[in-house]
C-alpha positions in Angstrom: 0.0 0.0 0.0 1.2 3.2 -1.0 2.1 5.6 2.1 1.7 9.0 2.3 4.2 11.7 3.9 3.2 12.6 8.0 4.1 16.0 6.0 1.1 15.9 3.3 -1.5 14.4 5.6 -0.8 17.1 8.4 -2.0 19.7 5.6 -5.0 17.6 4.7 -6.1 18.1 7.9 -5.9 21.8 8.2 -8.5 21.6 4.5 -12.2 20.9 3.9 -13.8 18.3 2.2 -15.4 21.0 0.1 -12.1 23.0 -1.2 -10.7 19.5 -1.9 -13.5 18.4 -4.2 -13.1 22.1 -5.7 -9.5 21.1 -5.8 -10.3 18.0 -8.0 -12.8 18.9 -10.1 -10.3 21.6 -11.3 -8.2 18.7 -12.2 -10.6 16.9 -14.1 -12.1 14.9 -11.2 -15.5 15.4 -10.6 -16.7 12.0 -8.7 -14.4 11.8 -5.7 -17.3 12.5 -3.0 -18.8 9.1 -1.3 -22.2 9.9 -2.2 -24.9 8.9 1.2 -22.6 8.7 3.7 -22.6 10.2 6.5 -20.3 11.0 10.2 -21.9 9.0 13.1 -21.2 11.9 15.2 -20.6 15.5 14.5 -17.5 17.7 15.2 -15.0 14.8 15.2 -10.9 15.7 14.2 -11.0 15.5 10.0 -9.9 12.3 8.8 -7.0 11.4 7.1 -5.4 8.0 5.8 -4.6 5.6 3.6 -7.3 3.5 1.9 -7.5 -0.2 2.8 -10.1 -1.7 1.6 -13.3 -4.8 2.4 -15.5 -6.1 -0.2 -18.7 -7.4 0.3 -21.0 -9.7 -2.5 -24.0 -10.9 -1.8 -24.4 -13.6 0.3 -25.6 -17.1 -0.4 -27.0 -19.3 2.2 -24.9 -22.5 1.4 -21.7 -20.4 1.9 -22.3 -18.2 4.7 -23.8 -19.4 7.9 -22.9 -17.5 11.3 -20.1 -20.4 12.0 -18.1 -19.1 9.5 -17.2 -16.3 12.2 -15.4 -19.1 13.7 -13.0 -19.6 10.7 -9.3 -17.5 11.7 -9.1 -16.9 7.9 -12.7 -14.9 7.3 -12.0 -12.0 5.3 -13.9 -9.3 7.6 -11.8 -10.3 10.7 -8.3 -10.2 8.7 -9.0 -7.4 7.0 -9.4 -5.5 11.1 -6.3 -7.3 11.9 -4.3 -6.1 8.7 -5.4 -3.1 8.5 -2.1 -1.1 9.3 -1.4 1.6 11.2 -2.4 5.3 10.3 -4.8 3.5 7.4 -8.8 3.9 6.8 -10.8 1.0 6.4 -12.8 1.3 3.4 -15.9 -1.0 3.0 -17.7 -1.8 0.0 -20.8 -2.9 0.8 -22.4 -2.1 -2.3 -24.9 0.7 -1.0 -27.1 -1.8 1.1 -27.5 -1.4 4.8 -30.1 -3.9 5.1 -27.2 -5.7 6.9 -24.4 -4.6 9.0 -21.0 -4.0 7.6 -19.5 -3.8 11.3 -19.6 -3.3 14.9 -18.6 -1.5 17.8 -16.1 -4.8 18.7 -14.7 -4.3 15.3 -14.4 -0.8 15.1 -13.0 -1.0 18.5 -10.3 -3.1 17.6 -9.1 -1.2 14.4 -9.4 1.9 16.7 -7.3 0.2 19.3 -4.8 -1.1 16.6 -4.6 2.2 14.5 -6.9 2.8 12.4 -7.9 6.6 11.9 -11.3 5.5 10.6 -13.9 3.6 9.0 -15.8 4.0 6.0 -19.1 2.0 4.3 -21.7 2.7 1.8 -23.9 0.3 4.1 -24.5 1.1 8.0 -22.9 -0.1 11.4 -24.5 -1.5 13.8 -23.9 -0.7 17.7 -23.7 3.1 16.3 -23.8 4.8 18.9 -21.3 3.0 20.5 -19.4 3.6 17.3 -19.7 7.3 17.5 -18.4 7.3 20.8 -15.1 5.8 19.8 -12.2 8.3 19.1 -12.0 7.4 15.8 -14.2 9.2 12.7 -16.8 6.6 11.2 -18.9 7.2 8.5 -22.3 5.1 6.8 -25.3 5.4 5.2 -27.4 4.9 8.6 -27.5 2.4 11.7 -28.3 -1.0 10.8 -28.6 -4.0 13.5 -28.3 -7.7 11.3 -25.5 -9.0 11.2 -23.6 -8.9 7.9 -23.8 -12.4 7.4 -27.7 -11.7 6.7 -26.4 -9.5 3.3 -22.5 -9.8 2.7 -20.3 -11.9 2.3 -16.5 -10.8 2.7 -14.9 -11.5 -0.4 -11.7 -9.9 -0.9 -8.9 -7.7 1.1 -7.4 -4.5 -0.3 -8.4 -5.2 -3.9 -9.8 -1.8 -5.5 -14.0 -1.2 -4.5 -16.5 0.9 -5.4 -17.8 2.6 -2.0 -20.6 5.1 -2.8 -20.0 5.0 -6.4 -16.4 6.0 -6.2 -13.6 3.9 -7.0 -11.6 3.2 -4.2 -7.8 2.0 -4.9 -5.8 0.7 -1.8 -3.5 3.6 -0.8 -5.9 6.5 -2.0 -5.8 9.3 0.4 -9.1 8.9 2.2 -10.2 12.6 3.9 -13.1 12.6 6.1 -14.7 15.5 7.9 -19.0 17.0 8.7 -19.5 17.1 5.3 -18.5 13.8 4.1 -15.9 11.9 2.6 -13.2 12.6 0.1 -11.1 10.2 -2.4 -7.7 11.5 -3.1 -5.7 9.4 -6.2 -2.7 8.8 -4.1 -0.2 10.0 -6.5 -1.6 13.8 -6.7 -1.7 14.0 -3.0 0.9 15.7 -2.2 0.2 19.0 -4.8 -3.5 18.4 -4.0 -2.6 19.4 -0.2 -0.4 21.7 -1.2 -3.2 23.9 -3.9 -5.6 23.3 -0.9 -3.8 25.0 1.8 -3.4 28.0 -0.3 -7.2 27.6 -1.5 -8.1 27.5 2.4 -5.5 30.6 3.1 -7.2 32.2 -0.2 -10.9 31.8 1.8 -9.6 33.0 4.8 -9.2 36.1 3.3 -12.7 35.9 1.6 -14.7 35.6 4.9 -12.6 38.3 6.2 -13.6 40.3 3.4 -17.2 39.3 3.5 -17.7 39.9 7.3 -17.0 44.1 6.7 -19.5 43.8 3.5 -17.2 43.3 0.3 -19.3 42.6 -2.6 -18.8 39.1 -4.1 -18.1 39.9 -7.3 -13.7 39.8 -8.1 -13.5 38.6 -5.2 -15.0 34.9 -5.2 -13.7 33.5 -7.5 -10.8 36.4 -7.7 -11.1 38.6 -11.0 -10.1 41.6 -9.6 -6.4 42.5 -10.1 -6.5 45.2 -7.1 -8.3 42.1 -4.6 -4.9 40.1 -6.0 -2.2 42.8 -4.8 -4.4 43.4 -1.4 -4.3 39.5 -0.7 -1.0 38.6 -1.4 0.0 41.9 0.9 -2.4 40.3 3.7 -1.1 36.9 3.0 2.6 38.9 3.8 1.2 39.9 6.9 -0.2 36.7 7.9 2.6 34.8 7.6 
């Protein structure tokens, strides 16, 4: 799995999903946002990591009966215990929370081992116990069967689809109120770089907005004069 530098994922944290999907779409990617899903809790640290990724098919009877939880090999409980350090667990559970894609003794243990977060197009159950942990989690909405009712695990850090984005192990995965981001690994580092500045840039804006500055050449900037007076405030900021 690709790894990111401490130095790029300390800037994503300091950015908004919303500038980093501006971000993208200015480079040509316009479905990076995991569409219907959602924080458990409100107001947590953003979240930053590595993708590693679950995948779910559907389940069939003859294959999938609640002894398989017994079996050391079973692809949901390797997939917590190999999940590494620093890393987000991504879950494909193709956009069915019928059934649960975790619980609060899973999430627990990646927490406990790690993990920065946990991600799935389905639902958790034991959510509230989820959104109690110190870890970000994110879903479509609570859900109590277990997943052996739905899913079946199928493969370990292969590349998903997870709220009809494709999800490569070692993408940057950047969680915060809004939602969750997907960031190609490789453009990380300049896409933390052009959002800082665009964060620095709206800084400025709000500033500007607060004492009653029209909109217009200023957001987006037009106006050659709001150019010279923001890179003189940048000055003075820094």
């Amino acid at each position: 799995m690709t790894k990111v530098s401490k130095s790029t994922k300390d800037k994503l944290k300091k950015v908004s999903t919303a500038t980093i999907a501006t971000c993208l779409f200015k480079k040509g990617l316009k479905n990076q946002f995991i569409q219907n899903v959602k924080p458990l809790k409100l107001g947590k640290p953003i979240m930053v990591g590595e993708a590693y990724t679950l995948r779910y098919i559907p389940a069939r009877e003859d294959l999938n009966p609640i002894t398989v939880f017994k079996d050391p090999k079973h692809l949901q409980r390797v997939a917590v215990e190999e999940c590494p350090e620093g890393a987000v667990l991504v879950i494909d559970s193709r956009k069915d929370a019928r059934a649960a894609s975790a619980g609060s003794i899973l999430a627990t243990r990646l927490m406990v081992k790690g993990a920065v977060g946990m991600v799935t197009d389905g639902g958790f159950r034991d959510s509230a116990e989820i959104a109690d942990l110190d870890m970000p989690s994110f879903h479509s909405k609570p859900s109590a069967p277990t997943n052996l009712t739905l899913h079946q695990a199928i493969a370990i850090n292969d590349p998903i689809g997870c709220g009809d984005v494709a999800v490569f192990p070692g993408d940057i995965i950047v969680g915060d109120d809004d939602g969750v981001m997907v960031i190609p690994a490789n453009i990380s580092d300049e896409v933390a770089d052009e959002c800082l500045q665009m964060t620095l840039y709206e800084e400025f804006v709000i500033e500007k907005v607060q004492k009653g500055e029209k909109i217009i050449g200023l957001y987006p900037l037009t106006d050659e004069k709001i150019s010279i007076e923001f890179e003189n405030w940048r000055k003075k900021k820094n």
